[in-house]
N, C-alpha and C positions, 0 to 999 in steps of 0.2 A: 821460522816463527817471526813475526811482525816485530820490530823492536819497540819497547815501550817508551811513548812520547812520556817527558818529565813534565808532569804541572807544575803552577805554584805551590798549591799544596805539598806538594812531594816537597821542596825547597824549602817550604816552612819548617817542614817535620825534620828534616834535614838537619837545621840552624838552629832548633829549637825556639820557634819564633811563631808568631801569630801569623796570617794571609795578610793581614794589612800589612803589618811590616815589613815586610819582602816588596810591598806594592810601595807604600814610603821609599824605598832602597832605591828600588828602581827608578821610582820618576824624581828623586833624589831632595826633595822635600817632603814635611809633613806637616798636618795642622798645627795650629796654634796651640802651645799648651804640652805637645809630644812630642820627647826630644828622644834622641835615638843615637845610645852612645857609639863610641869609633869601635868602641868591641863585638860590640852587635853586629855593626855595619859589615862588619869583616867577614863575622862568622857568614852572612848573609850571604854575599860576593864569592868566600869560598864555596858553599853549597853551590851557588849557582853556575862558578866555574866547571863543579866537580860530575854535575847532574849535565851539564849544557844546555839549560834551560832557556827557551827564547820566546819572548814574550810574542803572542799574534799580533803582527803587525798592523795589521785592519784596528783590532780592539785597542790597541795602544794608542794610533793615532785618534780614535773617539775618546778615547780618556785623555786627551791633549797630551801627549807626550811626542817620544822621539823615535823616530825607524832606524833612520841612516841610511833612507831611500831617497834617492833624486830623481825626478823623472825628466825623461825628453820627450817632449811633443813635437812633429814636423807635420807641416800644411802637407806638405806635398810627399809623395813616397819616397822612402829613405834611401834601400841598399840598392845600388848601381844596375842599370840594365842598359843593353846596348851600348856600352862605351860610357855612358852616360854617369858622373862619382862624382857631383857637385858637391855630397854633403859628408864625404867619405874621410876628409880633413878636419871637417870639424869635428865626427865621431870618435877620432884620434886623438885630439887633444883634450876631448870632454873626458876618456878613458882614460887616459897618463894622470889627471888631473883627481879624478875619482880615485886612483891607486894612492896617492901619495895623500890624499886626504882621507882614505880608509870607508869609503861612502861608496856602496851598491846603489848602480843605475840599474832605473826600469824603462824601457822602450817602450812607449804608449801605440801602440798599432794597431788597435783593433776598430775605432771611427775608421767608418768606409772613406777610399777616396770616390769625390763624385765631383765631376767636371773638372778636374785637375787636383782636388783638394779636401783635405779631410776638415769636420766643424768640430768643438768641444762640448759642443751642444748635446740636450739628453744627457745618456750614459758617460758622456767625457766628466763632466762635472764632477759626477760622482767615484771615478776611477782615480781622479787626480788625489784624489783625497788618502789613498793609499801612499802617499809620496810624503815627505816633510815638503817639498816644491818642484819646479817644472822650471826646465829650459825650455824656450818658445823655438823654431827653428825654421824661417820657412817664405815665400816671397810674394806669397797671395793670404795674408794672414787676415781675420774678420775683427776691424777696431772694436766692435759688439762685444768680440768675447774678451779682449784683453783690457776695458774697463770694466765688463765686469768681474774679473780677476783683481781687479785694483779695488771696483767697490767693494768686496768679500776678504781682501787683505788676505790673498792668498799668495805667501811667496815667489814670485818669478823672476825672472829673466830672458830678456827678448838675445837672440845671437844676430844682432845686425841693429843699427839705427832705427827707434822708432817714433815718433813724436806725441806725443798728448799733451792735454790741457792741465797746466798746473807742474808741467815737466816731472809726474810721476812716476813715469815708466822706466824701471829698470833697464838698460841693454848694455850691451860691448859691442863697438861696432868697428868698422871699417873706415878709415876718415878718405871718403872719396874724393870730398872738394880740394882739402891741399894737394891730394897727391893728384888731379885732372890738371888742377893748373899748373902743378910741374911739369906734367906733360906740354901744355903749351909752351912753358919756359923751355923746353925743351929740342921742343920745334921752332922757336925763335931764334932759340944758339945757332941752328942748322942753319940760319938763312930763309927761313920759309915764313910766308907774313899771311898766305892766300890759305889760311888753316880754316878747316871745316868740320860739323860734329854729326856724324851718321850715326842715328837714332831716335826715334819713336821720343818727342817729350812727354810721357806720360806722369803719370801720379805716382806712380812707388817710391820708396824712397831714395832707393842708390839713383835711379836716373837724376830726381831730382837733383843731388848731391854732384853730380858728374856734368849735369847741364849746368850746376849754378859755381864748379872752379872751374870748367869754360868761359859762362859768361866774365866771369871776374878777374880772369888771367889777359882775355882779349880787351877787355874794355880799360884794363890796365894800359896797356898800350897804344888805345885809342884807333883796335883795330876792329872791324863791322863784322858781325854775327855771321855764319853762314851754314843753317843747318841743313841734313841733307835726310829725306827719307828714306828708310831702308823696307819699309815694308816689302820691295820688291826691288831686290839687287841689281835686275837689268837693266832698271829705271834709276837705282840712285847712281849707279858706273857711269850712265848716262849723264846725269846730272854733275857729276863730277868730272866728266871730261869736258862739257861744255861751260862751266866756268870756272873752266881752267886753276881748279883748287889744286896746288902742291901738297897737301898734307891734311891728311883724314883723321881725331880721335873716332875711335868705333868701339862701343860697346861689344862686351863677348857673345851676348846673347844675339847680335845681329850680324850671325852668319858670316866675319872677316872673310875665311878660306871663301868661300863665294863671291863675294864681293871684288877679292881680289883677281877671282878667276874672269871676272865678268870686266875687269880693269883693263888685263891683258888680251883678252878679246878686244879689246879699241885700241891694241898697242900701247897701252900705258902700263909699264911693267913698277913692280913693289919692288925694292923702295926709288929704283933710278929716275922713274916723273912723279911717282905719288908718294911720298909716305906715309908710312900706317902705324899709326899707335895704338895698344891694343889697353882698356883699361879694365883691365882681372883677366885672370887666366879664362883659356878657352875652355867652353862648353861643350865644346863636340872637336876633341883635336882630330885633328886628320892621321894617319896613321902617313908619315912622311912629309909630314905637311910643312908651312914655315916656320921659322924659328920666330916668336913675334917678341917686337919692341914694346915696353907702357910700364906696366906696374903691375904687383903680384899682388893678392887680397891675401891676408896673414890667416889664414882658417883656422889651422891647429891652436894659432894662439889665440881667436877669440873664442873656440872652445872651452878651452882649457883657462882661460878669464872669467867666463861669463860659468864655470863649474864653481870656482874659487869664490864670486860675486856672491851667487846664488846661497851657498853654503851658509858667508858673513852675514846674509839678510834673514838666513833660518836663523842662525845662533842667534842674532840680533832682538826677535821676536819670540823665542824662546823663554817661556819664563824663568828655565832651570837651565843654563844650558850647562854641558857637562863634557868632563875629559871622558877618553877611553877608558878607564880606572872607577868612574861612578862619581870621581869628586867636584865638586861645584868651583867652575869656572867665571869667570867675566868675558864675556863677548865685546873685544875691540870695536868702538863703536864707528859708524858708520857716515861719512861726509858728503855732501853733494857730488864729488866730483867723483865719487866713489861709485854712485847709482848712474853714471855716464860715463863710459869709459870710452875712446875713440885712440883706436890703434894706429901706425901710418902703415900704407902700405908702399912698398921697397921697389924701387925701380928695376928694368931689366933690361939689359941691353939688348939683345937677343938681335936681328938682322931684319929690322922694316924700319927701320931709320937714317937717311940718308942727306946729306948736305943739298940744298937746294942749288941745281941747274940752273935756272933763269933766274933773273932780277924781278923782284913784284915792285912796281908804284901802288900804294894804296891809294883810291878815290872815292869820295862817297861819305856816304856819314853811314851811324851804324845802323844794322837793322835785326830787330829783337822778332823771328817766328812763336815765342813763346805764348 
C-alpha cells in the first residue's frame, strides 16, 4: 500500500494551527502585524518533525524561500571516460564540503553536450531555478550566459578564474601566474637561462595566466621570450632542438609525454638536455609514464571553497536566512576579497628537472610572440 505523503494541511491539523501558519514557520517570517509565539513555533516544528513533512522544492523555491539544493553545472562532460578524470577532484571536494555543511547537491546533466560543450540556454534557465545556486565548472564556458546570471542575480560561482566587467563574477581559482613564475625561478636556480613556453597563446584563462608569470618571471631577469608551438609535437621537438632551449614550461593540455617522446627521437633526453616543467597535473597520464616536475592545481580544494563561497552568497541574499532548527540567523557578511578567491598551487618535485649541462650567454633583446 502506497505510503501516505504528509501535506501541510495534515501539519496544521496536527499543531492545531491554521495553513498559513505552518507556511510563516517555515519561511520563518510573517507579515506585518502577526506575530507567532515560540509556543506555537514549537508545536509547529514538532508536527513537522513528527509527520516528516517536506515542503516541494520547486513550489518553495517560487514562493522565495529555501531548498538546501546547490547545483553544479559543467560545460563539458563530467564522469571520466578513457583515462580521462579532470573533474573527478573537484566533485570530491564539492561533496566533503556539502556534507559538512548539510546542503544536497544536484548534478545538472541533462543540456546536451554539442561540439565539446553543453549551453544553459532554453531549458537550463529554468532547471537552475530548482537550486538555491549553481557551481559553474568547466573550460569552454559562454561569457553570454554568466552575465546573464549576474543580470538576473542568480547565485553562482565560477570553479576557476574568470574575468568580467565591474569584477562581478564570483569564482575560486587557481593562482597560475605566481606559481608559472616559480617555475621559472625554478629553472634559474638550475642554471638554465635558454627557458621556453610550449603552448598555444590562446584566450581562456589559465593560459592567459600561465603565459603572463612566464612573461613576468623572464622579463624580471631581463631574459627574451621564446615561445614554442605545440600544435604539432614533431614540429615543436624540432623547434626546440634547433634553438637549443634547455628547459621547456609546457602546459598539461599539450601532450608532455609526446613531446618528450618526440625530444628523444633527436637524442635530447628529459631531463639531462632539456628540462620539462609541467604546469597542472597531467591530462592523459601515461600508464608508466614520467614522474613530472611544475606544480599541482589544488582541485579538491577549489571545490570544496567555491561549495563554502557559493552557500555565504545564498545566506547573504536570503531574506530569512536560517539555522537547521527554523531559527533566524544573520548571515556573515560578505567582502570583496571574499567573491575572489585565488588558491596557490604547490610545487612537485617529481623527476624532469635537472641542473643545466652547458653555459647559456644570453644575446638579443627580448621578443614578445603574443
Amino acid at each position: 500500500m502506497p505510503r501516505h505523503r504528509f501535506t501541510q494541511a495534515d501539519v496544521a491539523a496536527m499543531a492545531g494551527v491554521s495553513q498559513s501558519t505552518v507556511s510563516f514557520v517555515l519561511n520563518g517570517s510573517a507579515p506585518a502585524g502577526v506575530r507567532i509565539s515560540e509556543e506555537t513555533r514549537s508545536r509547529v516544528l514538532d508536527a513537522i518533525r513528527i509527520t516528516g513533512y517536506s515542503a516541494n522544492p520547486v513550489a518553495k523555491r517560487l514562493a522565495g524561500g529555501r531548498n538546501q539544493i546547490l547545483g553544479v553545472f559543467t560545460y563539458e562532460a563530467t564522469f571520466p571516460h578513457g583515462g580521462r578524470d579532470f573533474y573527478g577532484a573537484f566533485l570530491v571536494g564539492i561533496e566533503h564540503a556539502a556534507e559538512k555543511l548539510g546542503v544536497d547537491m544536484l548534478l545538472f546533466t541533462s543540456a546536451r553536450v554539442v561540439d565539446g560543450r553543453r549551453q544553459l540556454a532554453r531549458d537550463g534557465w529554468q532547471r537552475l531555478g530548482i537550486a538555491d545556486g549553481c557551481l559553474l565548472l568547466g573550460q569552454h564556458e559562454d561569457r553570454g550566459e554568466l552575465q546573464h546570471l549576474l543580470d538576473t542575480n542568480y547565485p553562482f560561482v565560477f570553479i576557476g578564474k574568470r574575468v568580467s566587467e565591474g569584477r562581478k563574477l564570483p569564482y575560486v581559482g587557481a593562482d597560475y601566474i605566481t606559481a608559472t613564475s616559480r617555475q621559472v625561478e625554478r629553472m634559474l636556480a638550475a642554471g638554465h637561462t635558454r627557458i621556453g613556453y610550449a603552448g598555444p597563446q590562446s584566450a581562456d584563462q589559465p593560459t592567459l595566466d600561465r603565459v603572463e608569470g612566464y612573461r613576468n618571471a623572464m622579463r624580471a631577469h631581463g631574459l627574451p621570450l621564446r615561445f614554442v608551438d605545440v600544435h604539432d609535437v614533431t614540429g615543436a621537438a624540432e623547434e626546440i632542438a634547433e634553438r637549443r632551449l634547455t628547459a621547456i614550461l609546457v602546459a598539461p593540455e599539450n601532450y608532455p609525454e609526446e613531446l618528450a617522446d618526440e625530444l628523444l627521437a633527436r637524442g635530447l633526453n628529459v631531463p639531462q638536455d632539456v628540462s620539462m616543467l609541467l604546469l597542472g597535473q597531467p591530462l592523459h597520464p601515461r600508464h608508466g609514464g614520467r614522474n613530472w616536475s611544475g606544480f599541482a592545481i589544488p582541485r579538491e580544494e577549489m571545490g570544496a571553497r567555491a561549495l563554502v563561497l557559493l552557500s555565504r552568497i545564498v545566506d547573504q541574499e536570503s531574506p530569512t536566512p536560517r539555522s537547521p532548527d527554523g531559527r533566524m540567523q544573520n548571515a556573515p557578511a560578505l567582502d570583496d576579497d571574499d567573491f575572489h578567491q585565488m588558491l596557490d598551487c604547490p610545487d612537485v618535485d617529481g623527476e624532469t628537472l635537472a641542473v643545466a649541462t652547458t653555459s647559456d650567454n644570453e644575446e638579443g633583446t627580448i621578443r614578445d610572440h603574443a
